[in-house]
DRENGUKE-536422 format. One line per field, with one value per residue (C-alpha): residue number from 1; residue in one letter; z, y, x. Coordinates in Angstrom, 3 decimals, always signed. Layout:
BEGIN
num	(NUM;...)
residu	(A;...)
c3	(Z;...)
c2	(Y;...)
c1	(X;...)
This chain:
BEGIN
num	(1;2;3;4;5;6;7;8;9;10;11;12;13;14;15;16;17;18;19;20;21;22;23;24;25;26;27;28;29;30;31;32;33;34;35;36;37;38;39;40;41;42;43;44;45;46;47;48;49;50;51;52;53;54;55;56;57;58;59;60;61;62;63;64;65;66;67;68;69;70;71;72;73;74;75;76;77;78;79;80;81;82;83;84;85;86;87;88;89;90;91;92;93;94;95;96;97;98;99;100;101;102;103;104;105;106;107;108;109;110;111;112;113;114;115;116;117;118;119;120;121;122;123;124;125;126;127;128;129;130;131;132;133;134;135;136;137;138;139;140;141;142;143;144;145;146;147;148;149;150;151;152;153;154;155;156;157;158;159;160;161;162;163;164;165;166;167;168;169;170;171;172;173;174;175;176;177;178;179;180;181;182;183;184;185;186;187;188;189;190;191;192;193;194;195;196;197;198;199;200;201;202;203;204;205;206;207;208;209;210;211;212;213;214;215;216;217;218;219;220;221;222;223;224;225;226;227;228;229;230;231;232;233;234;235;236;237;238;239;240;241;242;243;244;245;246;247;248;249;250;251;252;253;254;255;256;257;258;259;260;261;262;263;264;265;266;267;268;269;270;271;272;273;274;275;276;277;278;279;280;281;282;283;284;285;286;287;288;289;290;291;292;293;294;295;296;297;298;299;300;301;302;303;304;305;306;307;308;309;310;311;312;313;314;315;316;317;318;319;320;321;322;323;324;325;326;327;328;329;330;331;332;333;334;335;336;337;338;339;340;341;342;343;344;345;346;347;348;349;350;351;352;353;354;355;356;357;358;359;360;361;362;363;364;365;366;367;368;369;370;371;372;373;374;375;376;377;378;379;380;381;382;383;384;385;386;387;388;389;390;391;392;393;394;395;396;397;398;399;400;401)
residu	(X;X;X;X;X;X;X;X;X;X;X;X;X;X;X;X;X;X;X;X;X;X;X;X;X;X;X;X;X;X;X;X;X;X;X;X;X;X;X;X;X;X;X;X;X;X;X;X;X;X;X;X;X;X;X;X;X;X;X;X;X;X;X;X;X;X;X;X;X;X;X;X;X;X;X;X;X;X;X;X;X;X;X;X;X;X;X;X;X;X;X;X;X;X;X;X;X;X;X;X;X;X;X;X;X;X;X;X;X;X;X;X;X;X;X;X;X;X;X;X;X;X;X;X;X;X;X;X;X;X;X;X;X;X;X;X;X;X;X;X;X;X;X;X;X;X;X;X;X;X;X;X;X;X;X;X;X;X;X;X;X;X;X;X;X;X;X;X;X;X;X;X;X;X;X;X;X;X;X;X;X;X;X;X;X;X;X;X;X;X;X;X;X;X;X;X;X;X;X;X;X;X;X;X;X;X;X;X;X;X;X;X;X;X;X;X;X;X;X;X;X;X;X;X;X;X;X;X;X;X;X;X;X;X;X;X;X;X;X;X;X;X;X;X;X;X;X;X;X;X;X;X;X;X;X;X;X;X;X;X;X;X;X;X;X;X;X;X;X;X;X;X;X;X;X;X;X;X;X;X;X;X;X;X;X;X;X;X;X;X;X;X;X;X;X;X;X;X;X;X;X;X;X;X;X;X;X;X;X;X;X;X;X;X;X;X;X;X;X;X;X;X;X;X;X;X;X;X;X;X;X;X;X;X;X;X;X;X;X;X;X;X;X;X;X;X;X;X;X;X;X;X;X;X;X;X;X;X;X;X;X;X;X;X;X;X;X;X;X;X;X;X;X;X;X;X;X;X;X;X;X;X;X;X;X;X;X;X;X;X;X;X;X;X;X;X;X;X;X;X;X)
c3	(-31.778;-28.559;-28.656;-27.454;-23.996;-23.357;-19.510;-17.805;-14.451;-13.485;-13.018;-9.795;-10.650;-8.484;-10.960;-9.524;-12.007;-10.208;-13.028;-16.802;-17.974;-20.902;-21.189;-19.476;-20.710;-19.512;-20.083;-18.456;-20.160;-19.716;-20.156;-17.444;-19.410;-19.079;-22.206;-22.711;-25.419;-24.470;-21.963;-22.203;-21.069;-18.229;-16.868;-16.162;-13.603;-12.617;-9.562;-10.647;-6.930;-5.870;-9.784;-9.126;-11.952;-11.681;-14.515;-15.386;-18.567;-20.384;-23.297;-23.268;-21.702;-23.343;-21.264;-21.054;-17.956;-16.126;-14.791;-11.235;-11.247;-8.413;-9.819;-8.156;-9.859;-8.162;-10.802;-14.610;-16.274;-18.942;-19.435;-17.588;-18.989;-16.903;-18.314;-16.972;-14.262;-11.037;-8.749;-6.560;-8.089;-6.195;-7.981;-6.557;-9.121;-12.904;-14.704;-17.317;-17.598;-15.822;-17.008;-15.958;-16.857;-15.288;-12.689;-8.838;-5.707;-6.395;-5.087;-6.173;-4.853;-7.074;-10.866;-12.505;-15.365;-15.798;-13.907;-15.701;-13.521;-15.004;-13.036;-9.797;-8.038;-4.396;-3.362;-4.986;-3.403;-4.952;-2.545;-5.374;-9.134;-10.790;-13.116;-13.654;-12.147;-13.163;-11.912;-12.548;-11.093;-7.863;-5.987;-2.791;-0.589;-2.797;-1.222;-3.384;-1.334;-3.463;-7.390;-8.739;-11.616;-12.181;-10.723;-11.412;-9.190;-10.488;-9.183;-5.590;-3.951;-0.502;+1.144;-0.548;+0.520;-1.939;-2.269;-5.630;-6.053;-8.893;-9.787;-8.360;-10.475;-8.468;-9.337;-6.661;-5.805;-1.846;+0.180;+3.404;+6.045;+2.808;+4.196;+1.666;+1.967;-0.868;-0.509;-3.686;-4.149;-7.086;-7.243;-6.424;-8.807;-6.919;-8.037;-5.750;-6.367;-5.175;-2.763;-0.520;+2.818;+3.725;+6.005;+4.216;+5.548;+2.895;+3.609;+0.710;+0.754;-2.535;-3.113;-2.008;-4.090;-3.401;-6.081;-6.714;-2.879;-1.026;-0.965;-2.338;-0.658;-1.513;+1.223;+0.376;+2.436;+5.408;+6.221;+4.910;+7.127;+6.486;+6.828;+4.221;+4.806;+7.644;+7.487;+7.528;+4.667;+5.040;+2.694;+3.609;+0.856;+1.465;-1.328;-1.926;-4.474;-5.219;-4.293;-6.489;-4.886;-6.769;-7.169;-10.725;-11.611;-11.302;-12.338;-9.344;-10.938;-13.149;-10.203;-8.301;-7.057;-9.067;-7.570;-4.747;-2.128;-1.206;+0.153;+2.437;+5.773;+4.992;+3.028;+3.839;+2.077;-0.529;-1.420;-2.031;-4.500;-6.279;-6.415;-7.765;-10.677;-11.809;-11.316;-13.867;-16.124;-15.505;-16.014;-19.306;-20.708;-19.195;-21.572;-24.442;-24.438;-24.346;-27.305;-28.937;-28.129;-29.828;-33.080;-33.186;-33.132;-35.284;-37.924;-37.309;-38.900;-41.507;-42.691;-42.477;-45.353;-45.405;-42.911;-41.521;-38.332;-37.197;-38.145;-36.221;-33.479;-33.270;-33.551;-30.713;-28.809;-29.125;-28.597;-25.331;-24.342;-25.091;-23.140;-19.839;-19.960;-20.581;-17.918;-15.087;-16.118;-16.407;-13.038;-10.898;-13.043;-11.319;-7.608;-8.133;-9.352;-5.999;-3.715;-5.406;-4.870;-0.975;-0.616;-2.025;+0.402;+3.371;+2.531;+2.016;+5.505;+6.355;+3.819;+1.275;-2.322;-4.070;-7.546;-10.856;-11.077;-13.349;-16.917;-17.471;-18.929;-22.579;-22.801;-24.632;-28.283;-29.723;-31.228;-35.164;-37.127;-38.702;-41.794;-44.388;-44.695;-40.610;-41.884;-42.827;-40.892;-38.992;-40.651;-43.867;-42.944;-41.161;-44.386;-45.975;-43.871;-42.395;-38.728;-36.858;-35.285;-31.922;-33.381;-33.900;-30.884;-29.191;-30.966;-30.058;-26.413;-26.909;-28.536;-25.844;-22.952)
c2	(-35.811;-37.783;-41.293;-43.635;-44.981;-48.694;-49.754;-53.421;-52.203;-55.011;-54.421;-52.049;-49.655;-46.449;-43.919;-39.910;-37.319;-34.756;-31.697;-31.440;-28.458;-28.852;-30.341;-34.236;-36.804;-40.109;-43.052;-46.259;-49.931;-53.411;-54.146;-54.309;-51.441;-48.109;-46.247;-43.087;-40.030;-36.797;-37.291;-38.294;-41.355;-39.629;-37.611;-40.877;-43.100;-47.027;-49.026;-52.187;-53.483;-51.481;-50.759;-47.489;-44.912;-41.381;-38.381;-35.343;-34.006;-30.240;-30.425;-32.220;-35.929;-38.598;-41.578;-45.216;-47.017;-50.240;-49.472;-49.437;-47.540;-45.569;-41.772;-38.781;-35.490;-32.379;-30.336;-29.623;-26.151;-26.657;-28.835;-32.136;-35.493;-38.528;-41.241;-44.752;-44.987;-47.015;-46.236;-43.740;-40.516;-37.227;-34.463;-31.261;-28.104;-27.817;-24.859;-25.109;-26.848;-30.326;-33.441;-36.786;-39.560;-42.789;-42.714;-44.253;-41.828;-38.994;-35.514;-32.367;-29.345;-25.999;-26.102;-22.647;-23.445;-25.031;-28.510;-30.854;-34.866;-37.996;-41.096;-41.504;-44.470;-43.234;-39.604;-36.987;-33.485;-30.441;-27.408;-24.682;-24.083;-20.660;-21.565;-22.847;-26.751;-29.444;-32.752;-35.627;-39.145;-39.015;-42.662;-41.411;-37.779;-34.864;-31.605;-28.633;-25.770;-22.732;-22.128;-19.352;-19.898;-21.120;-24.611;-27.656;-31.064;-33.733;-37.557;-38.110;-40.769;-39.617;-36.113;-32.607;-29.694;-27.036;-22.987;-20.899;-17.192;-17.990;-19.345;-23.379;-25.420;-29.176;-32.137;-34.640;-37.832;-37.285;-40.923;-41.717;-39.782;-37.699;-34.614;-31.634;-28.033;-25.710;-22.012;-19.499;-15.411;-15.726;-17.708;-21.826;-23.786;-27.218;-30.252;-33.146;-36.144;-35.391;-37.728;-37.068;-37.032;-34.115;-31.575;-28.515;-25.191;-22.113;-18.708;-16.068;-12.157;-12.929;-14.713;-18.310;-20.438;-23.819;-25.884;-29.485;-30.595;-30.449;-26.707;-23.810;-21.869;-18.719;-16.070;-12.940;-12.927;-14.117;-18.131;-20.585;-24.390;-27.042;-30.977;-33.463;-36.872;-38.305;-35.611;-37.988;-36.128;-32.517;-29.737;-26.599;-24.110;-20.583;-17.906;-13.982;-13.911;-15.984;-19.902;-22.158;-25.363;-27.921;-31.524;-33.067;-36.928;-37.706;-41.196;-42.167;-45.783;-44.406;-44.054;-46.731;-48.599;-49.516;-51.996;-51.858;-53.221;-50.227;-48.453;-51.201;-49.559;-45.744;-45.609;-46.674;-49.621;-46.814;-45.451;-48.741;-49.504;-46.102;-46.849;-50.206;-48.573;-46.204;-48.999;-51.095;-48.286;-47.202;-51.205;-51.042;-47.999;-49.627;-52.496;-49.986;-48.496;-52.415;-53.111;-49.700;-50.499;-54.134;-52.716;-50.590;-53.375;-55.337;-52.473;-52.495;-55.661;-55.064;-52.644;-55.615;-58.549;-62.276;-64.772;-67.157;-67.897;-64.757;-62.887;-65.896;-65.475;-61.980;-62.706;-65.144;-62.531;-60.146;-62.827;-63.239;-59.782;-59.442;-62.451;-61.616;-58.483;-59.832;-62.078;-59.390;-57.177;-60.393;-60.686;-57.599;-57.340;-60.199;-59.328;-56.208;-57.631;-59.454;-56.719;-54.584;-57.998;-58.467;-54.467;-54.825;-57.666;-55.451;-52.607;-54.607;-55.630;-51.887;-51.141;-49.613;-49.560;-51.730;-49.807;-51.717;-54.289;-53.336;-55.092;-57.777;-56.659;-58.069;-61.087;-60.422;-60.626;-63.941;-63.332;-63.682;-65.757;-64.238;-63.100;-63.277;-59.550;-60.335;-62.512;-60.236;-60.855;-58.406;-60.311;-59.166;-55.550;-56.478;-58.241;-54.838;-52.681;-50.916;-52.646;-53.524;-56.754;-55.182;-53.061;-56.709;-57.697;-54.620;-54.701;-58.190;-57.688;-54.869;-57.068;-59.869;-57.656)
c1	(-55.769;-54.915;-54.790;-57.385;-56.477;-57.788;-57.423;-58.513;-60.175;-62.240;-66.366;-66.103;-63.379;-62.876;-62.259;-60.907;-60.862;-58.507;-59.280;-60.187;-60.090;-62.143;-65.740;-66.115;-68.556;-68.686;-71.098;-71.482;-71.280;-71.150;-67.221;-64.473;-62.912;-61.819;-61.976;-60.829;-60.441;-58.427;-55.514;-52.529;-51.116;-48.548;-51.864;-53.633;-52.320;-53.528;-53.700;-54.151;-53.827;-56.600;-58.475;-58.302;-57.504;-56.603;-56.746;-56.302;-56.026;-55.509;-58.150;-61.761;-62.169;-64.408;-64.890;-66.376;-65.960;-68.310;-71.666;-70.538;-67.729;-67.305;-66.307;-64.946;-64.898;-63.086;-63.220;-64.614;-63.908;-66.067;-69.494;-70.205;-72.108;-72.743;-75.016;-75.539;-73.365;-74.645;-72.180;-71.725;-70.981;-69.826;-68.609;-67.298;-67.262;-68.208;-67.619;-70.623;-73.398;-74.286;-76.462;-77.028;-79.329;-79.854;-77.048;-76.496;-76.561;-74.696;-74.109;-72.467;-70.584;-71.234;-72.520;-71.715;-74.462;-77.295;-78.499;-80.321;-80.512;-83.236;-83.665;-81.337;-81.195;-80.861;-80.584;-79.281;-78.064;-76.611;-74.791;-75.397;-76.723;-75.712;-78.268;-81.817;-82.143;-84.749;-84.602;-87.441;-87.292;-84.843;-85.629;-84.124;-84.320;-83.403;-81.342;-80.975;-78.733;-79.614;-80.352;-79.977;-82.269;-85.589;-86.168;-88.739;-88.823;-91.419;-91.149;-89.359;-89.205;-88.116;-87.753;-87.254;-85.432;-84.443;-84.578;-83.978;-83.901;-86.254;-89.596;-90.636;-92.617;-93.288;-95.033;-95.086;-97.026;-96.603;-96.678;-96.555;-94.232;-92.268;-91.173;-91.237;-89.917;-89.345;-88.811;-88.745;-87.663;-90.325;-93.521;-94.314;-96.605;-96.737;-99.278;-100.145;-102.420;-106.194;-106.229;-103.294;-103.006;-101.161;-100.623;-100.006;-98.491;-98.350;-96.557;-96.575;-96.180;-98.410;-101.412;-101.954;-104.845;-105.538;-107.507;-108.802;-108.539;-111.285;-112.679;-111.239;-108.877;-107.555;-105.872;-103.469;-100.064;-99.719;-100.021;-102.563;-102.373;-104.985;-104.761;-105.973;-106.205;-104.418;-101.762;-99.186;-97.096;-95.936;-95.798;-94.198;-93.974;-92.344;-92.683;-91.717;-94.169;-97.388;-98.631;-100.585;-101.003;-103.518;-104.588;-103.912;-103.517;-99.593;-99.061;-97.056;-96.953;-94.046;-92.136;-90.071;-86.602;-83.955;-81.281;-83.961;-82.323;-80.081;-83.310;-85.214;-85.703;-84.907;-88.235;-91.860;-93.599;-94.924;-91.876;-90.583;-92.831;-92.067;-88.508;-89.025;-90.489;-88.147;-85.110;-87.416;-87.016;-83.358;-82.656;-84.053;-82.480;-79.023;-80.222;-80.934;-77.578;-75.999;-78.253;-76.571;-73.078;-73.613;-75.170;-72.393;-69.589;-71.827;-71.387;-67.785;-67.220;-68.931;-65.761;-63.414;-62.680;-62.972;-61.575;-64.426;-62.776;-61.463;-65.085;-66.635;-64.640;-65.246;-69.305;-69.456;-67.625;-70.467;-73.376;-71.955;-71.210;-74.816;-75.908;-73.821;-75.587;-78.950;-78.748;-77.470;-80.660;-83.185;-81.864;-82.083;-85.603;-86.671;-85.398;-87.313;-90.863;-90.642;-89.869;-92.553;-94.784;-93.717;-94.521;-98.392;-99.021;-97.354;-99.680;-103.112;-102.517;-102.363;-105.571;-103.527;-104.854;-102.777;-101.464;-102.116;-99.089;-96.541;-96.294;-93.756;-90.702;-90.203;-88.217;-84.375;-84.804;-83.232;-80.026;-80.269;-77.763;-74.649;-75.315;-72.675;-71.529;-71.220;-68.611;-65.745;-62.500;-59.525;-56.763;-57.557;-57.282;-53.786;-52.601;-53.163;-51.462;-54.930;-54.534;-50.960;-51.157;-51.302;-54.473;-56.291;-55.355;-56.894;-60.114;-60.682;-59.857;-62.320;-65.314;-64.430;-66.153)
């Protein structure tokens, strides 16, 4: 088994994975590490100069690397992971499958598998999917090139653009000025909130129905146009087979933007407010997965023996990796109540209906005190031979954050 490969990279590392030929995960957390499982040390080179780290490796790559790393991927042979990375993410081929959950703006070349993307905060693009693609939650404009499979889009932010050779399957809570054009080889199921305003243009060789906005509508081939509302949103929907367009409640107040201020001016007001949503919720599973990480040294220490001050030392270590990180998420919390705040007074004065305001996120739990199995100790486990000095050294550096 390869050896575990600890690098210091700072908080904004720029991280190039030139090929794995195996399967890649990667997860995002709150330490100025790089931590990786799979290659070897002469396939991984650092910049220290410029914290930027390069890698390749022969077998399957497990890695841990700060929340805003910057990644580059040219190629995976196998399956791909990303989760909880804020950066900006591009990745060019993947062999297998491809998920990711909670990430920055990304975009990718060619997924051989199946595509599978929760909660990005910006846009998001794909050139092609061999397989089926959902995506849910994109705070930004969403391209898909071509999908082979099956595909299902529910929660955007900004525009759409996207064709399969399958079946479509939409759920969207249209706002002002979003642009949205899907075309399908199979049929298009697409739901949009009652009360849209809309202009809608349908072309089928099937049957088009149109349900729960306004009157019924219902044509065979041909084209179906009608406006709703103001018309200020577009829906164009292109399909081989047959069109089902209706009006259903969405909850577009689960929507919204995370690290908000990347997309002031490219979005309207509405939007806005969407994206501040879904960062609120991407923020709190980045503060789930810190919570996680800090259990799981907590249990660590529970495997070691007896010396107060080194077990102490290691506990205070960990109470303030888990403050820093509390604080950073209190933070951009806060920045984003008030943009969502500033964008409800901007749209009263435009006689928008203001959305129901957004609960207050929980305060950080109060750290409890050290309990006294907490208060085992590293030295003891050097004195007998299970850790080398340079092992203790290395697990502190790791608990200091």
């Amino acid at each position: 088994m390869a050896a575990v490969q600890v690098l210091p990279v700072g908080p904004k590392p720029t991280v190039v994975l030139h090929e794995i030929e195996g399967h890649l995960t990667i997860t995002g957390w709150d330490r100025p590490e790089l931590q990786m499982w799979g290659p070897q040390a002469d396939e991984i080179v650092c910049q220290e100069e410029s914290s930027r780290v390069e890698v390749r490796a022969h077998r399957n790559c497990t890695m841990q690397t700060p929340l805003q790393t910057t990644l580059h991927v040219h190629q995976v042979d196998g399956h791909a992971t990303i989760n909880l990375l804020l950066g900006t993410i591009e990745v060019e081929s993947v062999g297998g499958n491809f998920a990711a959950n909670s990430i920055g703006p990304f975009s990718a070349g060619s997924v051989d598998g199946n595509l599978a993307v929760h909660a990005v905060a910006g846009d998001f693009s794909a050139a092609s999917v061999d397989g089926n693609a959902r995506v849910h939650q994109v705070a930004g404009n969403l391209r898909l090139g071509s999908v082979d499979g099956n595909l299902t889009i529910s929660q955007v932010v900004g525009n759409v653009q996207a064709q399969t050779d399958g079946n479509a399957e939409l759920s969207l809570n249209l706002a002002h000025g979003q642009h949205v054009q899907v075309e399908a080889e199979g049929n298009i199921v697409c739901r949009i909130q009652p009360d849209a305003g809309v202009t809608v243009r349908l072309a089928a060789e099937g049957v088009m129905r149109v349900r729960n906005l306004g009157e019924p509508r219902q044509t065979r081939e041909g084209h179906l146009e009608f406006v709703l509302g103001d018309g200020s949103a577009e829906l164009n929907l292109r399909a081989e087979g047959d069109i089902v367009l209706m009006g259903a409640e969405l909850h577009g107040a689960d929507f919204g933007t995370a690290f908000a201020g990347e997309f002031g001016g490219d979005i309207s007001e509405e939007m806005a407010r969407r994206a501040a949503e879904l960062g609120r919720q991407i923020a709190q599973q980045v503060e789930s997965q810190v919570a996680v990480v800090t259990r799981e040294m907590e249990d660590k220490l529970l495997r070691f023996a007896d010396n107060e001050e080194m077990a102490n030392k290691i506990q205070d270590r960990i109470s303030a990796t888990m403050r820093r990180a509390e604080e950073k998420l209190a933070e951009a919390m806060r920045k984003m109540e008030m943009r969502t705040q500033e964008g409800e007074r901007r749209r009263k004065g435009y006689g928008w209906q203001t959305p129901p305001a957004p609960p207050t996120p929980p305060a950080p739990p109060k750290r409890s005190q050290v309990s006294e199995e907490e208060r085992m100790m590293v030295l003891r486990m050097v004195e007998q031979g299970k850790l080398s000095v340079d092992e203790a050294e290395k697990l502190l550096a790791a608990l200091n954050g």
